[in-house]
C-alpha positions, 0 to 999 in steps of 0.5 A, a space after each residue: 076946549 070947545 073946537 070950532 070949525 074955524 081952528 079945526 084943521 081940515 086941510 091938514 086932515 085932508 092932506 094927511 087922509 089923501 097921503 095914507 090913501 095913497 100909501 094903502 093902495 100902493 101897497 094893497 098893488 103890491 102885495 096882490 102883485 106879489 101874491 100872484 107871482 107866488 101863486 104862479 111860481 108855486 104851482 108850476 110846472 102844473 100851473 102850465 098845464 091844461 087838462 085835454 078835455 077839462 078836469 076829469 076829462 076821459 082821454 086815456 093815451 093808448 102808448 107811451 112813446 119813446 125816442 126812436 119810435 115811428 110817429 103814429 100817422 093820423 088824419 085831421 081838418 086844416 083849420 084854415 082849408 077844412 082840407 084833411 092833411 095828414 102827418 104823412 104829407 109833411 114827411 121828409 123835413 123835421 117836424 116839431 108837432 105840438 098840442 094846443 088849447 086856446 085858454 092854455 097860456 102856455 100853449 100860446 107862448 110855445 106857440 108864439 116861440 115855435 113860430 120864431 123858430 119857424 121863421 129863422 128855420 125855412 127848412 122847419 115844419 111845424 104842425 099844430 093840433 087843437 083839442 080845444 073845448 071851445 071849438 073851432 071858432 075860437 082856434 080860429 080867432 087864436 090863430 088870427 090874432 096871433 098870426 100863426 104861421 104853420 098849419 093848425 089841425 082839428 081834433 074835437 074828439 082828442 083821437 091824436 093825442 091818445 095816439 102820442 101818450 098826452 092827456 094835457 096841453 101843451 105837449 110837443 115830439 120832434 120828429 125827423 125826416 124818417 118819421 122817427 121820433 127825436 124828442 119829446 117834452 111836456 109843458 112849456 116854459 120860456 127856456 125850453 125853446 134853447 133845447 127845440 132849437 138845438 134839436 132842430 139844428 141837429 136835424 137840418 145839418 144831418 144829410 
């Protein structure tokens, strides 16, 4: 049977081609959506953790800290003030004092969770250190753009985290008003911040 262009169905070959399009770029979504969910989930909790100084990076912590321990002072460059601010001057509030790196997802959402709690706990300090590759450019568009409402500290040469035992970011200690070390804890997930909170209570109702 010789086929014309005239009884040759193209619309319908049209449609039919438009739907299956369709249906492979649905689906296409959705398995790279979902891989990428699998690829999250199966490699935390490392994926939430950004070596300091990049991938082999030389930072060799000198202790190992433990609760009850004194916080060990130190002396860094105020992002916004370049003024020198050490761990002394906050001394008398609680503390949560935790380690950033801008190109650290995790880092930003302890961040952004520590900033609510800030808010909610007038009595809280909060003290933020970057080691960041990147410079302090880029901590200061990272702290701009989301609106970082407690002091961020310089350290390009890593020196404070080698003092706290810490070789990746984001890493946090709770400290008291005596100086005493409270609480120390590694990485971040987004539930972490109901055991910041809890501690942070302890700490303001103590008299």
């Amino acid at each position: 049977m010789k086929i014309s262009h005239e009884n040759f169905p193209f619309k319908r070959l049209k449609k039919n081609l438009k739907k299956w399009v369709c249906v492979a770029f649905c689906l296409g979504a959705f398995l790279t959506s979902n891989m990428v969910i699998f690829a999250a989930d199966s490699t935390l909790p490392g994926s939430s953790k950004v070596v300091i100084g990049g991938e082999g990076g030389t930072i060799e912590p000198e202790v190992e800290l433990k609760i009850g321990d004194t916080a060990p002072d130190f002396t860094l460059p105020n992002l916004a003030t370049d003024k020198m601010e050490s761990l002394k001057d906050y001394l008398g509030k609680p503390i949560i004092l935790f380690f950033i790196q801008s190109a650290c997802y995790s880092c930003l959402q302890e961040a952004k969770a520590l900033k609510t709690l800030k808010e909610q706990n007038p009595g809280l300090e909060i003290i933020a250190v970057g080691v960041d590759l990147l410079g302090k450019p880029m901590l200061v568009s990272w702290a701009a753009h989301n609106n970082i409402n407690y002091p961020v500290l310089l350290d390009p040469i890593f020196s404070v985290p080698e003092k706290y035992g810490f070789s990746y970011t984001p890493c946090s200690v709770i400290i008291g008003k005596d100086g005493k070390i409270v609480y120390i804890h590694a990485g971040f997930r987004a539930d972490d911040i109901k055991e910041f909170e809890k501690q942070v209570s302890i700490l303001l109702n103590q008299k």
